[in-house]
C-alpha positions as a Markdown table, in Angstrom:
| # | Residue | x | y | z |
|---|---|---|---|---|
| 1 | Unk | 14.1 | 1.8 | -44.2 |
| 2 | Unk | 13.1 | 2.1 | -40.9 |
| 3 | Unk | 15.2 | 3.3 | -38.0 |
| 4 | Unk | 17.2 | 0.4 | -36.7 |
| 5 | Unk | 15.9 | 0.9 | -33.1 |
| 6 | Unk | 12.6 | 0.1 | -33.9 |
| 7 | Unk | 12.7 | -3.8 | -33.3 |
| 8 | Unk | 14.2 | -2.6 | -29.7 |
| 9 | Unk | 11.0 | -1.1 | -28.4 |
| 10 | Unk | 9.6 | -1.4 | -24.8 |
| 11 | Unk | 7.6 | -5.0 | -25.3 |
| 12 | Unk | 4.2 | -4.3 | -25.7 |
| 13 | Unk | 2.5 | -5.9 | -22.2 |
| 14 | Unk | 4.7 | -3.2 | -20.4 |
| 15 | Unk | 3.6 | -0.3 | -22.8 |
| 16 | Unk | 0.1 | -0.3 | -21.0 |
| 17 | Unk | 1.4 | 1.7 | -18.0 |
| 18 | Unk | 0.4 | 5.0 | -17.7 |
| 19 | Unk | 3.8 | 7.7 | -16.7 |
| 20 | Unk | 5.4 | 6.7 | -13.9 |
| 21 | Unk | 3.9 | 9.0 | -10.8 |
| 22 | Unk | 6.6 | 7.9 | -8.5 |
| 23 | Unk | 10.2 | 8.6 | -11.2 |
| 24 | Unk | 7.9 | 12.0 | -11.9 |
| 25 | Unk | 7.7 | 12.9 | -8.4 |
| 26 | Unk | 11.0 | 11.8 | -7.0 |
| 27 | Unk | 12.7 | 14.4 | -9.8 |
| 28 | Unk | 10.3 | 16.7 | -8.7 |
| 29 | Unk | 11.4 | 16.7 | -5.1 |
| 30 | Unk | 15.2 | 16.1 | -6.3 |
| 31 | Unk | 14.6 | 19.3 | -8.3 |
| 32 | Unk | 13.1 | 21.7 | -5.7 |
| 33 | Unk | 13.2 | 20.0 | -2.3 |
| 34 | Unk | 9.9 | 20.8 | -1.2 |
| 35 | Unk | 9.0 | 19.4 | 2.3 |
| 36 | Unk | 7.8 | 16.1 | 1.2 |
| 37 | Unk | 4.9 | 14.6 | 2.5 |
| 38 | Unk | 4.2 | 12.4 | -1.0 |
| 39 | Unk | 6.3 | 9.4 | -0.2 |
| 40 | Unk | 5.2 | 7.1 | 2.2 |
| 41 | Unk | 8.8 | 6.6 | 3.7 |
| 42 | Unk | 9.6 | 7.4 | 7.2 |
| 43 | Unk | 12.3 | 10.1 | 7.9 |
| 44 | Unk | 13.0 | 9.0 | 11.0 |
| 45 | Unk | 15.4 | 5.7 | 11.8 |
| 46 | Unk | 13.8 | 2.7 | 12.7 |
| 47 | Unk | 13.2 | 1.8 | 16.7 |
| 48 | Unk | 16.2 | 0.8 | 18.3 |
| 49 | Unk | 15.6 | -2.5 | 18.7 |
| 50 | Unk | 15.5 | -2.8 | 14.6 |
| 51 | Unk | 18.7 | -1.2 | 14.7 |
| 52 | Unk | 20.4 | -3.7 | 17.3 |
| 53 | Unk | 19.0 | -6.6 | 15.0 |
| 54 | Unk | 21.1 | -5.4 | 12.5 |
| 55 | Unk | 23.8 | -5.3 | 14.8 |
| 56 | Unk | 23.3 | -8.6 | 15.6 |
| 57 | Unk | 23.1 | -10.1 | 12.3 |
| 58 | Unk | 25.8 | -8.4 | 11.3 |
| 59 | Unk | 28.3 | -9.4 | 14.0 |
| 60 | Unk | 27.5 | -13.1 | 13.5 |
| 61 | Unk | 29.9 | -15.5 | 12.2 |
| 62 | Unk | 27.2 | -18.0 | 10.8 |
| 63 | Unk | 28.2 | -18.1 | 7.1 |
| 64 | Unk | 24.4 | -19.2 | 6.2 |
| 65 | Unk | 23.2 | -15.4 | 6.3 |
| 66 | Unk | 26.3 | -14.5 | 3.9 |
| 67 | Unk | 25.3 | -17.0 | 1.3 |
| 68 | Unk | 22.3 | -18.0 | -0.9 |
| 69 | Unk | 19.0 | -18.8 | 1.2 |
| 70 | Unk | 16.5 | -21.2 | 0.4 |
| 71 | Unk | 14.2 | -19.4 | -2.6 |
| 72 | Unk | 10.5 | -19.0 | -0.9 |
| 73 | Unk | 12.6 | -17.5 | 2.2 |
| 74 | Unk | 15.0 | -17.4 | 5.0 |
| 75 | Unk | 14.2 | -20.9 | 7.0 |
| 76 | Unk | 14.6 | -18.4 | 10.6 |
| 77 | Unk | 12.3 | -16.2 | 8.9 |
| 78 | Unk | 9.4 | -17.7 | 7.7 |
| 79 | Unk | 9.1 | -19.7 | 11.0 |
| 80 | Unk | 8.6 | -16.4 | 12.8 |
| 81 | Unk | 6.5 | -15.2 | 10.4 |
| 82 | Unk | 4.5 | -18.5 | 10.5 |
| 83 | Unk | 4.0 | -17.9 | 14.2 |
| 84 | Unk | 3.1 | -14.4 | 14.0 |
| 85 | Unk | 0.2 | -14.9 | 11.5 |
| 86 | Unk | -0.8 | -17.8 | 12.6 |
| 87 | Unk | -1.6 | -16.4 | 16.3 |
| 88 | Unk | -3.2 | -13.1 | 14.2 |
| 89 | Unk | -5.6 | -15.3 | 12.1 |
| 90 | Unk | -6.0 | -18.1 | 14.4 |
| 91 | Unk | -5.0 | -20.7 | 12.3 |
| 92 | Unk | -1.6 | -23.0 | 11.5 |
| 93 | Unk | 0.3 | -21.8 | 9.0 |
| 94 | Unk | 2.9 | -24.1 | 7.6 |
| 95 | Unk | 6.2 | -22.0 | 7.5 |
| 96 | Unk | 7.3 | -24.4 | 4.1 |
| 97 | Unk | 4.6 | -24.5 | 2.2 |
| 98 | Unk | 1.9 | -21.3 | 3.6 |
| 99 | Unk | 4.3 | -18.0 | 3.4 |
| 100 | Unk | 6.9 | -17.1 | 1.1 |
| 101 | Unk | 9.6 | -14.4 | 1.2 |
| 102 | Unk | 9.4 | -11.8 | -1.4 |
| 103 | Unk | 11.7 | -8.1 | -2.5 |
| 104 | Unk | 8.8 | -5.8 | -0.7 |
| 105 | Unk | 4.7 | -6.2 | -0.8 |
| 106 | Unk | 5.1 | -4.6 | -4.4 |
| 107 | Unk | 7.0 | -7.6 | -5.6 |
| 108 | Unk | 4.7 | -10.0 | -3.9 |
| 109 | Unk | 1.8 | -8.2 | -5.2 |
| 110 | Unk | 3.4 | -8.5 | -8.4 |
| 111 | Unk | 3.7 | -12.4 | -8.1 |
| 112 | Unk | 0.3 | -12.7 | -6.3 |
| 113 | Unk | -1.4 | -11.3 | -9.7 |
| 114 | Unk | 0.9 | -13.4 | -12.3 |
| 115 | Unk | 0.8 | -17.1 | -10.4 |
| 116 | Unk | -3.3 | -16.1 | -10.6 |
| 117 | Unk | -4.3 | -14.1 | -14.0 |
| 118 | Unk | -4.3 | -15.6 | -17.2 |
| 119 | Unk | -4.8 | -13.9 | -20.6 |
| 120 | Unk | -8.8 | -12.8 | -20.4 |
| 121 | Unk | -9.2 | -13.2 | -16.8 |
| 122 | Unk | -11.3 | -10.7 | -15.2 |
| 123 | Unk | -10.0 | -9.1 | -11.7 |
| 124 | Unk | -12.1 | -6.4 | -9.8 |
| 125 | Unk | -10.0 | -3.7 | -8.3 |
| 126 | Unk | -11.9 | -0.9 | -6.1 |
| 127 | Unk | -11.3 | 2.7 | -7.0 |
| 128 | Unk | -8.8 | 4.5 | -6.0 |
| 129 | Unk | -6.6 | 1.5 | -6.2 |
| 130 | Unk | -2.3 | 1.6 | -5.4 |
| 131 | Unk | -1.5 | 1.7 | -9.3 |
| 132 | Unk | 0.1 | -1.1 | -9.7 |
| 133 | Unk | -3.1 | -3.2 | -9.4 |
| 134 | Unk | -4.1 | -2.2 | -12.7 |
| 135 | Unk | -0.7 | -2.1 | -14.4 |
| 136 | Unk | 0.3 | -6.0 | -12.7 |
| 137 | Unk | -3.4 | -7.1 | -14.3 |
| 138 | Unk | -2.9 | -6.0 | -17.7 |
| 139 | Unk | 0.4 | -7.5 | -18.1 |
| 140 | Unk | -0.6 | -10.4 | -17.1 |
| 141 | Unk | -3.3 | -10.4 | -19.7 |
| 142 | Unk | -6.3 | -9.9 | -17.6 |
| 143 | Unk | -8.9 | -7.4 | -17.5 |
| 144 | Unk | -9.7 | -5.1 | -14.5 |
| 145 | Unk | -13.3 | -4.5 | -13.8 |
| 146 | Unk | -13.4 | -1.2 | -11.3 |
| 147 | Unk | -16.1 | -0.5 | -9.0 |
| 148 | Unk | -15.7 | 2.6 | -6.6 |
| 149 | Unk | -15.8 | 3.6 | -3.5 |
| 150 | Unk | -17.6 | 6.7 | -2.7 |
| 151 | Unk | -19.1 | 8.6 | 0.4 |
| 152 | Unk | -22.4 | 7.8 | 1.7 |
| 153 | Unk | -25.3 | 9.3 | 1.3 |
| 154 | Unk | -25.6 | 12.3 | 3.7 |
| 155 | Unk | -22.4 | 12.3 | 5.0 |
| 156 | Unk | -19.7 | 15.4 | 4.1 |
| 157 | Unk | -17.3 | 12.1 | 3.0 |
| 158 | Unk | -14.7 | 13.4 | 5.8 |
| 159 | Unk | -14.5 | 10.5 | 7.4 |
| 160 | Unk | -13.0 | 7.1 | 5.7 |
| 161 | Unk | -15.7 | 5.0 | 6.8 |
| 162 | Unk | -18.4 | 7.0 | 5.0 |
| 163 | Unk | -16.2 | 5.5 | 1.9 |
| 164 | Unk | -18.2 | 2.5 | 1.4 |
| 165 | Unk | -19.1 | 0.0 | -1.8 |
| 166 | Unk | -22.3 | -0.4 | -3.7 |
| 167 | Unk | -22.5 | -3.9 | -3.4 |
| 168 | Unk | -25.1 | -4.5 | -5.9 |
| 169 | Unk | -22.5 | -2.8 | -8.4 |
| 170 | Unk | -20.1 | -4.9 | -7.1 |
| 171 | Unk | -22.2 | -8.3 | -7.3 |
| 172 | Unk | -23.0 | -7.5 | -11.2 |
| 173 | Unk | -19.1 | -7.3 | -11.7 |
| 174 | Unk | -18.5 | -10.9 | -10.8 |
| 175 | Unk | -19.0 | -13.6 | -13.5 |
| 176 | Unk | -17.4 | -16.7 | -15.0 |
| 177 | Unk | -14.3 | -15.1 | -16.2 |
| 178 | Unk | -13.9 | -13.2 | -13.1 |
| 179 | Unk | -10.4 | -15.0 | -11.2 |
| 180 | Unk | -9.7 | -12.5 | -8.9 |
| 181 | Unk | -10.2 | -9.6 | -6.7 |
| 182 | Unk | -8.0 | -7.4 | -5.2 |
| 183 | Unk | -8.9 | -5.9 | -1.6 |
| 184 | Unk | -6.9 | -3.6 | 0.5 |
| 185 | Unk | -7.8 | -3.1 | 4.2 |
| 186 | Unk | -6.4 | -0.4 | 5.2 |
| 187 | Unk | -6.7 | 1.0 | 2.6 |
| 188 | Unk | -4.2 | 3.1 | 0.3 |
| 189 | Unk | -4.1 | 6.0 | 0.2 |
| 190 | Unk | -8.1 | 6.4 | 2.0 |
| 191 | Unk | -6.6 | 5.1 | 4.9 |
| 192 | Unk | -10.4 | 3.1 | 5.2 |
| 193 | Unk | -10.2 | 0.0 | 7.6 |
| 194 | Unk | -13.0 | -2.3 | 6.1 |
| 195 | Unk | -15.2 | -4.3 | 9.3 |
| 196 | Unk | -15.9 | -7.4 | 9.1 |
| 197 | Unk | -19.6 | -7.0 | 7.9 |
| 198 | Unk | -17.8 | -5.5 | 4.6 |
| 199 | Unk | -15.4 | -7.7 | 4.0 |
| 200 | Unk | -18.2 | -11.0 | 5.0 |
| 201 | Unk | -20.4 | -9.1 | 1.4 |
| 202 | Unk | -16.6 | -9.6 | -0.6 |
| 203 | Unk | -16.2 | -13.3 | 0.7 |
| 204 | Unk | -19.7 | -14.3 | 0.1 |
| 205 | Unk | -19.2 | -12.9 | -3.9 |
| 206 | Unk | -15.9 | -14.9 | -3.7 |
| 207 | Unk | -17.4 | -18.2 | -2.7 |
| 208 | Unk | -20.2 | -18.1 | -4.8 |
| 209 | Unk | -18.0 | -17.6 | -7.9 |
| 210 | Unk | -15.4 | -19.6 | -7.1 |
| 211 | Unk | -12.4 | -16.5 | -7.2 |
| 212 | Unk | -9.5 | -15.8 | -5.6 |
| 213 | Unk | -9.3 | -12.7 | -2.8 |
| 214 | Unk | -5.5 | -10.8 | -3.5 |
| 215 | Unk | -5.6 | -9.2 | 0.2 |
| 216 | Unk | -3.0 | -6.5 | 0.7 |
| 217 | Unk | -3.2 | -5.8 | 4.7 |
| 218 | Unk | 0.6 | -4.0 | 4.5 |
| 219 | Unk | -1.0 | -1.5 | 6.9 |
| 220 | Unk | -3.0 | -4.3 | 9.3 |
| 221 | Unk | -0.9 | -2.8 | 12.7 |
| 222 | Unk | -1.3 | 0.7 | 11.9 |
| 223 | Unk | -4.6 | 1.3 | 12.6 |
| 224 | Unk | -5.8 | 3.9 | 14.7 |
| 225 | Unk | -9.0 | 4.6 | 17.6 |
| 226 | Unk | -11.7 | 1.7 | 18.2 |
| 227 | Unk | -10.7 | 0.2 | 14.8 |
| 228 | Unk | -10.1 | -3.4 | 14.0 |
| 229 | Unk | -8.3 | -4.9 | 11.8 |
| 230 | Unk | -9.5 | -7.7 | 9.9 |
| 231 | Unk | -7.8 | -10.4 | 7.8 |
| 232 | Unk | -10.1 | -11.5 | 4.9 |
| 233 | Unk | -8.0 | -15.0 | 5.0 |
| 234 | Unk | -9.8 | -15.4 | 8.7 |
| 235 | Unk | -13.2 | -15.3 | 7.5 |
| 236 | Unk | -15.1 | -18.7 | 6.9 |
| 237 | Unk | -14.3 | -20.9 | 4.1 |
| 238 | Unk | -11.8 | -18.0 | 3.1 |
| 239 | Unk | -8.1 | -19.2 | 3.8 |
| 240 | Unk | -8.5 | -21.8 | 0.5 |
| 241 | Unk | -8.9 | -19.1 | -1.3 |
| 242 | Unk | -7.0 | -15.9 | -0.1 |
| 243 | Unk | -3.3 | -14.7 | -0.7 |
| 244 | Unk | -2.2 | -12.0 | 2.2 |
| 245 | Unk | 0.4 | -9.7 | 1.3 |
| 246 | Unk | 2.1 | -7.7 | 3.8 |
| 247 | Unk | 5.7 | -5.7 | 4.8 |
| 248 | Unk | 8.6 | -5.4 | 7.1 |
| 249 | Unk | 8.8 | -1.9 | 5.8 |
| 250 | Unk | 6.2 | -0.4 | 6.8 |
| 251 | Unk | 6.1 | -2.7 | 10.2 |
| 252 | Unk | 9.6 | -1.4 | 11.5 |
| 253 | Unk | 9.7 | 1.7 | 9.4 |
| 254 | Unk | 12.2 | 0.6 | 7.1 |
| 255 | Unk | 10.9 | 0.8 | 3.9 |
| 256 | Unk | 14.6 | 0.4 | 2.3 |
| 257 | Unk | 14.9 | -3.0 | 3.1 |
| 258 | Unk | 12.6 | -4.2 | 0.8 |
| 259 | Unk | 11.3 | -7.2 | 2.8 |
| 260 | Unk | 8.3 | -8.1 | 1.8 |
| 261 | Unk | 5.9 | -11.6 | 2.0 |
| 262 | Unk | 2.7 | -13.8 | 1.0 |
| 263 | Unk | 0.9 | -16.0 | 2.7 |
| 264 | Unk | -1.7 | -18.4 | 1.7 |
| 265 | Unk | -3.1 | -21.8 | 0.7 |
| 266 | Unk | -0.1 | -24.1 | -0.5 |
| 267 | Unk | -1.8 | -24.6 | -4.0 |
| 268 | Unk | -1.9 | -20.8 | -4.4 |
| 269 | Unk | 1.6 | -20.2 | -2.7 |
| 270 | Unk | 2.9 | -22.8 | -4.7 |
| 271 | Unk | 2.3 | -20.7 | -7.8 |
| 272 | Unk | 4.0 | -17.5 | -6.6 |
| 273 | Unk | 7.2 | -19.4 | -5.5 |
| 274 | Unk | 7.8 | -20.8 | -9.4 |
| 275 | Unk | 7.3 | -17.3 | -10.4 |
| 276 | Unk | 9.6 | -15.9 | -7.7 |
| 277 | Unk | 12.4 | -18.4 | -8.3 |
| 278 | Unk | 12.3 | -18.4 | -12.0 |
| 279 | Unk | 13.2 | -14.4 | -12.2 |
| 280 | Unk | 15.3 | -13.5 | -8.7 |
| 281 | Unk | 15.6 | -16.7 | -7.2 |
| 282 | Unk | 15.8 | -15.4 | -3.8 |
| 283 | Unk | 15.9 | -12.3 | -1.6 |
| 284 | Unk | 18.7 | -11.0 | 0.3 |
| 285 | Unk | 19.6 | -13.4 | 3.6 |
| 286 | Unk | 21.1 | -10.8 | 5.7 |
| 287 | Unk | 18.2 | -8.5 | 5.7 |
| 288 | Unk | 15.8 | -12.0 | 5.7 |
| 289 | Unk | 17.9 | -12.9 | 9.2 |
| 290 | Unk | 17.3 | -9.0 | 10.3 |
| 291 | Unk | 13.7 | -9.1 | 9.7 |
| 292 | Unk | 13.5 | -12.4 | 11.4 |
| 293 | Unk | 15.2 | -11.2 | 14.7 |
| 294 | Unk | 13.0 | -8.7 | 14.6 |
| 295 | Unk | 9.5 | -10.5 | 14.2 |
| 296 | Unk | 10.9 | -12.8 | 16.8 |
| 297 | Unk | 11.4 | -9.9 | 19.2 |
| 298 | Unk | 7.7 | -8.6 | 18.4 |
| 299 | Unk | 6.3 | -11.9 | 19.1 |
| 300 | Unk | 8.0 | -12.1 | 22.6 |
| 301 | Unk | 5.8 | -9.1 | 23.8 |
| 302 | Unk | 2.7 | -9.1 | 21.0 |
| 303 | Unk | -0.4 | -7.8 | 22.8 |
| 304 | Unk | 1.3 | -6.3 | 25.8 |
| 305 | Unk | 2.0 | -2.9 | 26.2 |
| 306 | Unk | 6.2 | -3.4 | 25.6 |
| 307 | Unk | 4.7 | -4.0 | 22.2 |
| 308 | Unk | 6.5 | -2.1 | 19.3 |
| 309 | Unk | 3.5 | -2.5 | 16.6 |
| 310 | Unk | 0.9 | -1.4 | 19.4 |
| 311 | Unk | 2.7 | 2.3 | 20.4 |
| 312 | Unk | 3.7 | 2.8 | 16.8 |
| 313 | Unk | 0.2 | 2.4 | 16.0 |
| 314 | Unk | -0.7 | 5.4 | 19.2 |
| 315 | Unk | 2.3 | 7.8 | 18.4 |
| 316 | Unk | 1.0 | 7.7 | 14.3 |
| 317 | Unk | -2.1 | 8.8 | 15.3 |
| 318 | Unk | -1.0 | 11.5 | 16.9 |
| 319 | Unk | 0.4 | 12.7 | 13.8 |
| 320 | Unk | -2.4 | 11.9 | 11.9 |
| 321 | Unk | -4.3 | 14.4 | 14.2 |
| 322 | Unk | -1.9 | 16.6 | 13.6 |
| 323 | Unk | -2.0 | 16.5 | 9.5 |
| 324 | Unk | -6.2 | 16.6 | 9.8 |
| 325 | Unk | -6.3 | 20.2 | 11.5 |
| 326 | Unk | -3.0 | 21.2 | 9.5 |
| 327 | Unk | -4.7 | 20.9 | 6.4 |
| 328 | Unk | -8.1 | 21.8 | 7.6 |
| 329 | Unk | -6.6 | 25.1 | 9.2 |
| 330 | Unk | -5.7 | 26.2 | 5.4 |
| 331 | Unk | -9.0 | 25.1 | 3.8 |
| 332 | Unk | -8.6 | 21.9 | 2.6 |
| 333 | Unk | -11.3 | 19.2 | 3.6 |
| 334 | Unk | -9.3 | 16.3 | 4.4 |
| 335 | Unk | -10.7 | 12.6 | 5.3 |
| 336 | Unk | -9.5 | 11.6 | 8.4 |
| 337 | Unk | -8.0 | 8.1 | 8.1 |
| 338 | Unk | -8.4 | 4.9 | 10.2 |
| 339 | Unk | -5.0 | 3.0 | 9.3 |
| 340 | Unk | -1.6 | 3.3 | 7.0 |
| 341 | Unk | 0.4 | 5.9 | 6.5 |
| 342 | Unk | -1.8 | 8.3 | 4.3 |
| 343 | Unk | -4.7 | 11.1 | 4.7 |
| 344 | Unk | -6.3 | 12.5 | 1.5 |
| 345 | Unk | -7.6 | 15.5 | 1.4 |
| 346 | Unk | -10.0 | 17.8 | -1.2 |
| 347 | Unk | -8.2 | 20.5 | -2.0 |
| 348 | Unk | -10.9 | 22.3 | -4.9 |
| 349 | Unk | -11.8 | 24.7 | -2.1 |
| 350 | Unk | -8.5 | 26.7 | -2.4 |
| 351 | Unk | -8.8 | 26.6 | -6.7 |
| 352 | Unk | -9.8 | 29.9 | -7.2 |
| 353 | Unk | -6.9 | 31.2 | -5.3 |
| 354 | Unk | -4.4 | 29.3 | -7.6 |
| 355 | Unk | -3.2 | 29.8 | -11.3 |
| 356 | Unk | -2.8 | 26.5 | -12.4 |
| 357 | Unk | -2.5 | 27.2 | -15.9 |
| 358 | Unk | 1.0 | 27.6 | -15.3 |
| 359 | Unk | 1.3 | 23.7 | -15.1 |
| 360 | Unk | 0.4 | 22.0 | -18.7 |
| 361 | Unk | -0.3 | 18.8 | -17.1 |
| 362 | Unk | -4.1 | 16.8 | -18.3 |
| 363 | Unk | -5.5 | 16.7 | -15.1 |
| 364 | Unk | -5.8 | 19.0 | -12.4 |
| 365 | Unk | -4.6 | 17.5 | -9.4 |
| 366 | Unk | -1.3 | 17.0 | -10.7 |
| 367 | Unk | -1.4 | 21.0 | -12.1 |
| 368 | Unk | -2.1 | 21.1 | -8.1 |
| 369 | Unk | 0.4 | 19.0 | -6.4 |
| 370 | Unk | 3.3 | 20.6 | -8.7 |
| 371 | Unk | 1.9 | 24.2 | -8.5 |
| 372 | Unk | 2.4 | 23.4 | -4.6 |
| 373 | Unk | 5.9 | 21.9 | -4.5 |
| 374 | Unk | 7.4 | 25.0 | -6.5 |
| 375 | Unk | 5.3 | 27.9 | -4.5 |
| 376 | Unk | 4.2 | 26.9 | -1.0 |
| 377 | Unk | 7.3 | 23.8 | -0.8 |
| 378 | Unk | 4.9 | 21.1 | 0.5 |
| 379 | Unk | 4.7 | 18.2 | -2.1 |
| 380 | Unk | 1.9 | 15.5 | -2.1 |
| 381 | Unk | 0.9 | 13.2 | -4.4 |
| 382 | Unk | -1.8 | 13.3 | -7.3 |
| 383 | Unk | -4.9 | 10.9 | -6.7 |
| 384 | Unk | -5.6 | 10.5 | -10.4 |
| 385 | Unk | -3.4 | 7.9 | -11.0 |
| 386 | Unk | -5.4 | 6.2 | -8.0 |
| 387 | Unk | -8.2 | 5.2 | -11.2 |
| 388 | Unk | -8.9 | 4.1 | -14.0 |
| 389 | Unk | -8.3 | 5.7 | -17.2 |
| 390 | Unk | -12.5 | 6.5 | -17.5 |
| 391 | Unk | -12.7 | 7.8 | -13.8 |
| 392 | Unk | -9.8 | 9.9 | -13.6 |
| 393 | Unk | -11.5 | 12.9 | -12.9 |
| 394 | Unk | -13.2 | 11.6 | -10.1 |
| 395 | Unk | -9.7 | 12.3 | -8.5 |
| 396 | Unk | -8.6 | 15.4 | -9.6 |
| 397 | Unk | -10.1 | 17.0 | -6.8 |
| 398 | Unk | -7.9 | 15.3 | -4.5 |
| 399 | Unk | -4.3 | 15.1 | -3.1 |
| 400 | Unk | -2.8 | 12.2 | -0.3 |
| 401 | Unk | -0.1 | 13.0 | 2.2 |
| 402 | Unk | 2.0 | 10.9 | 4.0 |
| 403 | Unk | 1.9 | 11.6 | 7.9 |
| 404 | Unk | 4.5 | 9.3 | 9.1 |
| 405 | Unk | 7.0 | 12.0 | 10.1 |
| 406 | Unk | 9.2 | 13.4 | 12.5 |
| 407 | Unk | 7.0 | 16.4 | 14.4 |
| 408 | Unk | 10.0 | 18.1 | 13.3 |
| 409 | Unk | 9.0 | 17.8 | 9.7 |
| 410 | Unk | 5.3 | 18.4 | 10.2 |
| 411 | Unk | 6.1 | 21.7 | 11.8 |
| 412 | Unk | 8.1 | 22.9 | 9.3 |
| 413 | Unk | 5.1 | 21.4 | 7.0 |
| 414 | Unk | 2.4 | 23.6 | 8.9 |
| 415 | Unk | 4.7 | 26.5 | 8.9 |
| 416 | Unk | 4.9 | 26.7 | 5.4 |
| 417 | Unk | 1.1 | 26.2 | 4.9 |
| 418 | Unk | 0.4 | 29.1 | 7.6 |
| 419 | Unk | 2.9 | 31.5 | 5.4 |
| 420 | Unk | 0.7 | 31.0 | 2.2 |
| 421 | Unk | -2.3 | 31.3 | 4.1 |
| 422 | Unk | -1.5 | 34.4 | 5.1 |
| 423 | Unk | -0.4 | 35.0 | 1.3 |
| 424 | Unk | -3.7 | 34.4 | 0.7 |
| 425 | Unk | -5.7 | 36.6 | 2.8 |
């Protein structure tokens, strides 16, 4: 007779997912408390006028923002965000019907991909890919189709926009069962902001098969130099068919609130919000009137140089500088990233000075990143989980690092890279 437990298992549609990076990492950094530059949190509090939004949501005496809200979002909120995107993208967007509140941009990725793929659906996802992508397509049924992105010919790959597609691998991905593709610009964890020339090749794929675009621009104010950044839903003949995911969190660096939305075409948006209100109904008012205060605030001064999105954008950059000659300095060949939060870097040239057969893990970039947490106390994350189960290995050689830090914490970051250096030699 067979154990009792067995009819309790993990449903099958969630036993696709690979080990969870993030619970795996977390302990790892509970366990030895490495300086951690693998979670793309802040640790720095939010600007100060984020902080007096919360203070004034949280002195007023309106009961609304105490009790339920209405499901696809905060009425205050999704009129601001309505008037923020719509001035980005240059179009109307329809606060009750166009853009929805969600719990993050991971939950309204999640809904993006289940209101869209059905069982057989195919959905191309570029490699390396933010994991969910691929887990949120399988349990929905569907079938990812990958194509990578890889460095240009005669170039050293050191700089994100030598990362570019083959587009004639791309073009033989799409067919009659493809519904979807996923795009993310800028890009996690390259950090790759794709022009408009690029993203024009995507559209033109979509519009002659007839699929949807899943666009997450989470990062869309953090990019960095000459860069622009482009919304795919902008391009021609591309709003009908486009869902935009973005973030509070990482707008107003704080990623704790969980505040999170889509926007789109109502007959797409109408999908997510069924989704949405069938399994949390809706999100958490107080921090939906926050966030709303907030946008409101950023609007008043959006494109002037009081704005909050515009010297977040400068003062990252500085850090990002920082990160690139940190890591270079100890001989890792990092790729110097044009938006977000992240910079990856190729860490095989230091291998031969490391015994990783200490860690039993199956691929070598997470023997890497943990070899690193317990010796040198810097943490990063693996790229592996980044792709596919067949193109693992492409990144094993790698590592991404979160530069969104207090200088503080990238000195003490450096420091400890300069003692093992010296270890080394």
């Amino acid at each position: 007779m067979s154990d009792y437990r067995d009819k309790f298992v993990l449903p099958g549609r969630y036993q696709l997912r690979n080990k969870q990076l993030w619970i795996e990492y977390f302990e790892l950094a509970r366990k030895y408390k490495p300086i951690d530059l693998g979670i793309g949190s802040p640790d720095f509090l939010p600007p100060d006028f984020v902080l007096d939004a919360f203070k004034e949501a949280a002195g007023s005496t309106n009961n609304e923002i105490y009790q339920y809200t209405r499901g696809a979002g905060h009425p205050r909120l999704v009129a601001a965000l309505s008037n923020l995107h719509s001035t980005l993208i240059g179009r109307e967007i329809n606060p009750h019907s166009e853009i929805m509140a969600t719990l993050g941009a991971y939950h309204a990725l999640f809904l993006a991909i289940m209101a869209t793929v059905d069982t057989g659906d195919e959905v191309i996802i570029m490699e390396p890919f933010f994991e969910c992508f691929e887990h949120n397509v399988r349990t929905a049924g569907g079938i990812p189709r990958f194509v990578p992105l890889k460095p240009k010919e005669n170039t050293d790959g050191t700089q994100t926009n030598d990362w570019v597609l083959d587009y004639d691998h791309l073009e033989s991905l799409f067919n009659t069962k493809t519904k979807a593709i996923i795009v993310n610009t800028p890009h996690n964890p390259l950090g790759k902001v794709f022009t408009y020339e690029e993203l024009s090749q995507i559209a033109r794929l979509c519009k002659k098969w007839n699929v949807v675009c899943i666009s997450d621009e989470v990062y869309q104010f953090l990019v960095y130099g000459s860069k622009k950044h482009v919304s795919m839903a902008s391009l021609p003949d591309m709003w009908e068919r486009t869902i935009t995911v973005c973030t509070a969190g990482k707008i107003f660096a704080a990623t704790g609130w969980k505040l999170g939305w889509a926007y789109g075409p109502s007959h797409l948006i109408a999908n997510l919000q069924l989704i949405h209100f069938s399994s949390v109904r809706a999100g958490n008012t107080f921090l939906q009137e926050v966030g709303a205060i907030c946008v409101e605030k950023e609007l008043a001064r959006l494109g002037t140089t009081e704005s909050y999105l515009k010297s977040s954008a400068k003062d990252f950059e500085t850090k990002r500088d920082f990160v690139y000659d940190m890591l270079s300095s100890t001989g890792l060949k990092p790729i110097k990233p044009d938006g977000g939060y992240f910079m990856v870097a190729n860490w095989s040239p230091l291998e031969k000075h490391i015994d990783l057969s200490t860690e039993p893990d199956e691929f070598k970039d997470y023997r890497f990143t943990k070899w690193m947490t317990k010796n040198v106390g810097v943490q990063g994350i693996p790229i592996s989980p980044f792709y596919s189960k067949e193109h693992k290995h492409i990144g094993e050689n790698y590592v991404r690092y979160c530069f969104v830090k207090t200088d503080a914490y990238l000195d003490k970051a450096a420091q400890a890279f300069r003692n093992w250096k010296l270890q080394l030699n």
